[in-house]
VMD Tcl script that draws the C-alpha trace (Angstrom):
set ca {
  {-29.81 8.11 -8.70}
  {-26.66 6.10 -9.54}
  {-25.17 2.95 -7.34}
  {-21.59 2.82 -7.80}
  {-19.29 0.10 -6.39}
  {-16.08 2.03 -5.74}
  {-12.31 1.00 -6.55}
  {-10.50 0.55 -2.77}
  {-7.71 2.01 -4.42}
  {-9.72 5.13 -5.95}
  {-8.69 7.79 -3.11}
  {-11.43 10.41 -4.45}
  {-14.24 7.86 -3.99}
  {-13.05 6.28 -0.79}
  {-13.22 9.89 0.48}
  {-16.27 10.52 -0.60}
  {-17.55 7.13 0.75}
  {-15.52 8.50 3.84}
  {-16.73 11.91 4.10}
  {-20.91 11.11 3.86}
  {-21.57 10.44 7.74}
  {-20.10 14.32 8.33}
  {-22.80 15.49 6.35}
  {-25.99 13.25 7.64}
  {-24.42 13.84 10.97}
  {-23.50 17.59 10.76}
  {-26.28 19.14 13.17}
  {-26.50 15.86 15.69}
  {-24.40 17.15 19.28}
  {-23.88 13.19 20.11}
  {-22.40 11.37 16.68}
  {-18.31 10.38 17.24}
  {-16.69 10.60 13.84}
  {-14.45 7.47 14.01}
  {-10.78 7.82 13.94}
  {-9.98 8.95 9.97}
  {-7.04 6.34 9.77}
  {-8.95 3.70 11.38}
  {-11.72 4.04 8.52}
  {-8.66 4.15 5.89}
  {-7.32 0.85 7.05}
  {-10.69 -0.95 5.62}
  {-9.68 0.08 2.38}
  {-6.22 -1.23 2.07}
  {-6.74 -4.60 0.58}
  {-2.53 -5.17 0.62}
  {-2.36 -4.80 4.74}
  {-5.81 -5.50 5.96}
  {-6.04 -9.14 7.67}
  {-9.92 -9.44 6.81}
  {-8.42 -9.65 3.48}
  {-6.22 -12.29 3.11}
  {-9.48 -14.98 4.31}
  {-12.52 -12.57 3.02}
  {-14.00 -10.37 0.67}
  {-15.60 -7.09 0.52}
  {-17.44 -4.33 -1.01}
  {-18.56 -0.87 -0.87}
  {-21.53 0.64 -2.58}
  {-21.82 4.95 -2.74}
  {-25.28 6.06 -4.17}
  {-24.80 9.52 -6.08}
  {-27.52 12.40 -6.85}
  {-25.67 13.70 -9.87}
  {-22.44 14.39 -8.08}
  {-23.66 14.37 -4.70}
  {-23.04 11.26 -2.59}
  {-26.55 10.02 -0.66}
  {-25.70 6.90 0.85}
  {-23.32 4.31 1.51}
  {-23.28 0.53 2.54}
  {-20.26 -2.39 2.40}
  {-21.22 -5.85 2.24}
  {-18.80 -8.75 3.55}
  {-17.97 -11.95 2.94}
  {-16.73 -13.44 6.35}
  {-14.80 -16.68 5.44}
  {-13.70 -16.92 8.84}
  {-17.59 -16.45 10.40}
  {-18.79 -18.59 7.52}
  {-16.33 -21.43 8.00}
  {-16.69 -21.66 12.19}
  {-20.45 -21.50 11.89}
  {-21.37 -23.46 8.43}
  {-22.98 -20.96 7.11}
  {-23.11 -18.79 3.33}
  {-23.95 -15.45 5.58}
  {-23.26 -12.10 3.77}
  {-22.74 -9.11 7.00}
  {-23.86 -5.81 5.79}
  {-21.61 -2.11 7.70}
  {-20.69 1.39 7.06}
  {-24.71 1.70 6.15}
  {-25.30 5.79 5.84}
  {-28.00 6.89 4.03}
  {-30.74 9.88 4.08}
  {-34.37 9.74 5.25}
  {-35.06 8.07 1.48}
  {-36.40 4.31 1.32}
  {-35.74 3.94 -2.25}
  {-32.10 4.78 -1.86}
  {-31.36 2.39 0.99}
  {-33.75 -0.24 -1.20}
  {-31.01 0.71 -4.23}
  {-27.79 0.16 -1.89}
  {-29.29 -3.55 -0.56}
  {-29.93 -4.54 -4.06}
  {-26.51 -3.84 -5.28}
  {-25.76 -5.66 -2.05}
  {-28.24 -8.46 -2.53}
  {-26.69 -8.62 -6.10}
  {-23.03 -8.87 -5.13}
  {-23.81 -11.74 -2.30}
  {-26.13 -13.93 -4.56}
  {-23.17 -13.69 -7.24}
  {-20.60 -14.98 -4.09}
  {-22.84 -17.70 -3.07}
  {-24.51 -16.57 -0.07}
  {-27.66 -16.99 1.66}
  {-28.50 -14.20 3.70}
  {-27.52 -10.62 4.84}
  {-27.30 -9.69 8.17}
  {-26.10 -6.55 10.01}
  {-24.93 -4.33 10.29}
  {-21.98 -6.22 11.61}
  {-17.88 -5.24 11.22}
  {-14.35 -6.79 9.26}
  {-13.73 -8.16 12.61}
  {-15.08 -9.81 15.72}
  {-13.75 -6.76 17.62}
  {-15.94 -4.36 16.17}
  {-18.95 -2.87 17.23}
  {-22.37 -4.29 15.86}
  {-25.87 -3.43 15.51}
  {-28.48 -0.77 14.88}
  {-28.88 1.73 17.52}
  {-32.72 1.50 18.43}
  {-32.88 3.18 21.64}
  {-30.55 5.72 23.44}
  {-30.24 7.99 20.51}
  {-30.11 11.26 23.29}
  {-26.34 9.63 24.35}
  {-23.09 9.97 23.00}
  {-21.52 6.36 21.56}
  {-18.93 4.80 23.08}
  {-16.15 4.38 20.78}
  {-16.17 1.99 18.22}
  {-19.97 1.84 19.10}
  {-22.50 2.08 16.36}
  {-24.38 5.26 16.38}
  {-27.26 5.91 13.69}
  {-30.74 8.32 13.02}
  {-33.62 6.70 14.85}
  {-34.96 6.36 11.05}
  {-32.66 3.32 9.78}
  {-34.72 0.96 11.98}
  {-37.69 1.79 9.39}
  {-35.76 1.58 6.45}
  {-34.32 -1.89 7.20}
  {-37.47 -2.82 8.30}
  {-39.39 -1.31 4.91}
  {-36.57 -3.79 2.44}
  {-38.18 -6.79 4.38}
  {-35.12 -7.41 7.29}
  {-36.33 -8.73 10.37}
  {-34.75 -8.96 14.21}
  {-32.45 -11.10 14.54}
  {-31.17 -10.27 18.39}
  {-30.49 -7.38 20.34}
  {-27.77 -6.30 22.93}
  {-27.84 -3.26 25.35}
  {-25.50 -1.30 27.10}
  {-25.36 -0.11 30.35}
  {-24.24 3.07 32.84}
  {-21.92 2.77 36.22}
  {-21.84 5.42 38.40}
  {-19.14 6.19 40.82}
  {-21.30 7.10 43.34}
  {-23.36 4.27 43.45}
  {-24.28 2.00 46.21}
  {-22.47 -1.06 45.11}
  {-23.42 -4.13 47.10}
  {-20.15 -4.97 49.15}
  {-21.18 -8.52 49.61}
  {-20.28 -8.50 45.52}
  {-16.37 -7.49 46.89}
  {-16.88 -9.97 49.16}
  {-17.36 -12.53 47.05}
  {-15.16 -12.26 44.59}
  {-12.22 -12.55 47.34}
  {-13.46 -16.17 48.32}
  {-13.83 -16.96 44.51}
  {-10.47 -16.05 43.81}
  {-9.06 -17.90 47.42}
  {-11.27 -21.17 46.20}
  {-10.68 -21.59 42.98}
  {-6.92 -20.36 42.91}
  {-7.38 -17.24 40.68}
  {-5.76 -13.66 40.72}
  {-6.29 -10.59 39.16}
  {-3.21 -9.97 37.53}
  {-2.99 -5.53 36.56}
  {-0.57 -3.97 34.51}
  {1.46 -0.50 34.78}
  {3.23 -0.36 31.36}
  {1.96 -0.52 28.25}
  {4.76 -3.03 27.07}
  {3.67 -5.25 29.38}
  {0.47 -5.59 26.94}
  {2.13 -5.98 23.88}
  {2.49 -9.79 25.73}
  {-0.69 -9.83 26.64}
  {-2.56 -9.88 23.48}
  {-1.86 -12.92 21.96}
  {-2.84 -15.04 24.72}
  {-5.97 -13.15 24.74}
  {-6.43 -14.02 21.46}
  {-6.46 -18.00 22.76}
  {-8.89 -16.87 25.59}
  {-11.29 -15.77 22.94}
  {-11.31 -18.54 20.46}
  {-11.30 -21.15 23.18}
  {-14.54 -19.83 24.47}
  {-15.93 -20.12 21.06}
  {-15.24 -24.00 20.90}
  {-19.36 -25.37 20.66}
  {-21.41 -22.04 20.37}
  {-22.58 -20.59 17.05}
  {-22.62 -17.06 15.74}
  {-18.68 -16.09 16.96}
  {-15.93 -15.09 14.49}
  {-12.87 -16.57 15.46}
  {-9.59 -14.12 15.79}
  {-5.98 -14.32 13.78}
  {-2.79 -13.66 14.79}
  {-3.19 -10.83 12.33}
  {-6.03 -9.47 14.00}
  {-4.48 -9.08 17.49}
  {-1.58 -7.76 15.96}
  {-3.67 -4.94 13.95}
  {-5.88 -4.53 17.38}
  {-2.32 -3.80 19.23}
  {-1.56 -1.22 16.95}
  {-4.68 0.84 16.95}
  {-5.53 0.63 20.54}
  {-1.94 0.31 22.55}
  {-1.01 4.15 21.83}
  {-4.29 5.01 23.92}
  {-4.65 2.40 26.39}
  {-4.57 2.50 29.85}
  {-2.56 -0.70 31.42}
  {-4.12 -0.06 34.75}
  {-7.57 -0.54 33.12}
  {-6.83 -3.90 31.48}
  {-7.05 -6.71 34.17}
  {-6.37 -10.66 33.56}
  {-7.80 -13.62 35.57}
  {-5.19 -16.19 36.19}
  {-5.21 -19.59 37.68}
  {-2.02 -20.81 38.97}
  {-1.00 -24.22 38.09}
  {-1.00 -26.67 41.13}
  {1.07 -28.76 39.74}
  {3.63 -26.24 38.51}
  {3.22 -22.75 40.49}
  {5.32 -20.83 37.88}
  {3.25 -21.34 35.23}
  {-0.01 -19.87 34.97}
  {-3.53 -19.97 32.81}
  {-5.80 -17.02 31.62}
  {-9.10 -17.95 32.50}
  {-10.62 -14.73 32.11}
  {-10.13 -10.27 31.36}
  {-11.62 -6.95 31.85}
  {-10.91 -4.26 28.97}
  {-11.65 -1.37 29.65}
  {-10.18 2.29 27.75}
  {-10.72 6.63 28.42}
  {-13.01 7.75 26.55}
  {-12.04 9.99 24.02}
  {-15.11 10.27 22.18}
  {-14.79 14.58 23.08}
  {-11.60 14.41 21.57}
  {-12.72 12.67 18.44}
  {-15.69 15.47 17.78}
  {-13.70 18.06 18.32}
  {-10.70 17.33 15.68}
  {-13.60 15.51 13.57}
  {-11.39 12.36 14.02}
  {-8.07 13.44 12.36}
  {-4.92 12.58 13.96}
  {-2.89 15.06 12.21}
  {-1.81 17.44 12.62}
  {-2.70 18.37 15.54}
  {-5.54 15.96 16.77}
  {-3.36 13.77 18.38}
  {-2.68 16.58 21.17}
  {-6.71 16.83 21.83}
  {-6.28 13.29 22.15}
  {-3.14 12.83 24.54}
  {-5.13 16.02 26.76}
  {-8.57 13.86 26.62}
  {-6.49 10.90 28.13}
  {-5.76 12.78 31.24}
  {-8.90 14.74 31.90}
  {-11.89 12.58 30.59}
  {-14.06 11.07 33.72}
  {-15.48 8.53 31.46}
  {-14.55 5.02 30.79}
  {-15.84 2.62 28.18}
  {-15.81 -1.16 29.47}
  {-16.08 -3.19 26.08}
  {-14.57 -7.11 27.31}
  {-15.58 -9.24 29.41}
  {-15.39 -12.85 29.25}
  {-14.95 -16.21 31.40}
  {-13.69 -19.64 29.87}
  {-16.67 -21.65 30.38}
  {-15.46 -23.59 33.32}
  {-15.31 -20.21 35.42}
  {-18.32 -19.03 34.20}
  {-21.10 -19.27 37.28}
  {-20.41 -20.40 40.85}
  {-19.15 -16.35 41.62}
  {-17.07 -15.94 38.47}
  {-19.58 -13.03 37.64}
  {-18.99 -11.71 40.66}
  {-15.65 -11.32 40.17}
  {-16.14 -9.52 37.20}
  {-18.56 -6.89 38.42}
  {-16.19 -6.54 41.33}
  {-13.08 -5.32 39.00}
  {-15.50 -3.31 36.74}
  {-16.41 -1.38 39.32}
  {-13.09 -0.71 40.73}
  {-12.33 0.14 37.32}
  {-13.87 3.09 37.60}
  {-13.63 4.30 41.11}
  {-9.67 3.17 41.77}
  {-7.77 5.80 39.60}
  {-9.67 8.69 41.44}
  {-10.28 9.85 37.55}
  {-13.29 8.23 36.30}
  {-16.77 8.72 38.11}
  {-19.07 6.68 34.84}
  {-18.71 3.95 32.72}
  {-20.46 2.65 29.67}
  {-20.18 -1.10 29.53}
  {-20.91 -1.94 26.49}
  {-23.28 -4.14 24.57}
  {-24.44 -7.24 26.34}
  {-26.26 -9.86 24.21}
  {-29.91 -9.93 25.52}
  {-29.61 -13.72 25.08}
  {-27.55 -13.38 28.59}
  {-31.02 -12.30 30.87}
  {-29.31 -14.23 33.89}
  {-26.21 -10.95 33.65}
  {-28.61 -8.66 32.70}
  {-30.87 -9.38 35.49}
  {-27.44 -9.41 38.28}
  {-26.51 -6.28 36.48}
  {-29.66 -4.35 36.75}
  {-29.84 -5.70 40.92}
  {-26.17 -4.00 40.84}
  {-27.68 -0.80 39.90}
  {-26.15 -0.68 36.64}
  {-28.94 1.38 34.64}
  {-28.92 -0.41 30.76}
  {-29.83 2.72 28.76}
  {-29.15 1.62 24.72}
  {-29.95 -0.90 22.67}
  {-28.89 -2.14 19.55}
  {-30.50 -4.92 16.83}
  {-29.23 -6.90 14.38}
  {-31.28 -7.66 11.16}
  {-31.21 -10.38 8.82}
  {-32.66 -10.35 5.55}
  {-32.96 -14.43 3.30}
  {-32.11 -13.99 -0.21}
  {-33.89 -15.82 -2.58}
}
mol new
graphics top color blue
foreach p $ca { graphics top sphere $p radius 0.5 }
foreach p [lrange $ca 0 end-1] q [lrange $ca 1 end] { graphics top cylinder $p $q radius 0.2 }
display resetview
């Protein structure tokens, strides 16, 4: 067995790194190949933001020829910097049912952060703060929602076997349509909104979101001020999120929570938003997530038909947060889904289990948390 750290630029190997999860995945009905250009982008060390503050690399163990596993390893300036920490994030991990190669990969990865002055590896975590995180430990009979890590029930022992331990876990949960939802919750949220001055402002156009995104990118580092373990956003980043996700989003599932300014009633703040997208995780199995030629039609069709909805943002500034805020959130999540007439389930994803108090409210909602996902950390010497 061979570890090879590949050349970004090196097309062969960065399709071969690339093409591995195909073939570990090949016979499983509910793995999402991510979209192909998507994947390129984390290779492009000109145009990728993550690269102008951090570093990478991206390990392929090889059976002669034959390409066995994968991992990337990260060096988060941004994370590092907001939370004073020398943390190295491990991602991409793929790998067959083989301790010894995943205990190869982590060396070359415990090699390559020891040699950049970090501490620690922890994982699997993404380039950005926008990505999805964790090991899938539970819901493996479900299809991901997209972006969403989905792995063998097996990693959990091979992380485990190297000597990583838990370091938290989040969960996701299922909305039905046809639930019961408690009315009181509609209720609620009207007399937040009357009280405290807020709307829900909704969108019909997608250029109307093009606007939209850099404030949210304010909204998101502002709610970072005083906590740990966040990764702040760049103007790069929003920009690169605009152009992968704007071509498929639906404005009428992206909702804002303004507060209108007393003193000046033209002028209003974002205190708070709801993302959620279609799911076009059919589309992406079917064309094995290529765009072109032709995937991009499956895609466009999977827009208009698909009944499913991820919900993957949610957030408060803190001063909203409480006192019926979350009410006002469930209230829009669940008109989310039933409003459009084409949705009847939702997957809203990945809550931090640190949050009981919303997990409890949730699970009182009827919202039915059916994955789970862990993040491991592993000290270097």
């Amino acid at each position: 067995m061979d570890i090879i750290q590949i050349n970004p630029a090196n097309k062969r190997m960065v399709d071969q790194f690339l093409r591995l999860p195909f073939n570990i995945y090949k016979d499983n009905p509910y793995w999402v190949p991510p979209l192909i250009t998507d994947e390129n982008r984390r290779f492009n060390i000109r145009n990728n933001p993550f690269y102008k503050h951090s570093e990478a690399a991206f390990f392929i163990a090889f059976n002669g020829k034959e390409p066995i596993g994968r991992l990337a390893i990260l060096n988060n300036q941004l994370y590092n910097n907001h939370n004073s920490e020398r943390t190295a994030f491990f991602y991409l991990f793929e790998c067959l049912n083989e301790p010894e190669i995943a205990c190869e990969l982590f060396q070359a990865a415990k090699d390559w952060a020891s040699s950049h002055g970090l501490n620690k590896i922890q994982g699997p975590k993404g380039f950005t703060a926008l990505d999805g995180f964790g090991l899938l430990v539970d819901g493996f009979n479900h299809r991901p929602a997209m972006g969403i890590p989905y792995n063998p029930p097996y990693y959990s022992n091979l992380l485990e076997t190297i000597g990583f331990s838990i370091v938290s876990e989040s969960v996701s949960g299922y909305l039905d349509a046809s639930m019961n939802f408690p009315e009181r919750i509609h209720e609620l949220s009207q007399r937040i909104q009357v009280r405290r001055g807020v709307t829900v402002a909704r969108f019909k156009k997608r250029a109307d979101l093009k606007t939209l995104i850099p404030q949210l990118k304010d909204l998101y580092n502002g709610a970072l001020e005083g906590t740990d373990g966040g990764t702040p956003i760049t103007d790069d980043d929003v920009k690169s999120l605009a152009d992968q996700i704007l071509w498929f989003a639906d404005p009428s599932l992206i909702k804002i929570i303004e507060k209108t300014d007393l003193k000046n009633p033209g002028k209003k703040q974002m205190v708070g938003f709801l993302l959620a997208y279609p799911d076009i995780s059919n589309a992406l199995q079917k064309t094995s997530g290529k765009l072109f030629p032709f995937g991009w039609i499956s895609i466009l069709k999977e827009l208009k038909k698909t009944d499913w909805i991820n919900i993957n943002g949610a957030g408060l500034i803190k001063e909203f947060q409480g006192l019926g805020g979350t009410a006002l959130l469930f209230s829009e999540m669940y008109k989310s889904v039933v409003e459009s007439g084409q949705f009847r389930h939702a997957d809203i994803v990945q809550i931090g289990l640190e949050n009981q108090k919303m997990k409890r409210e949730m699970e009182n909602f009827g919202i039915h948390f059916y994955k789970t996902h862990r993040v491991y950390q592993l000290l270097l010497d």
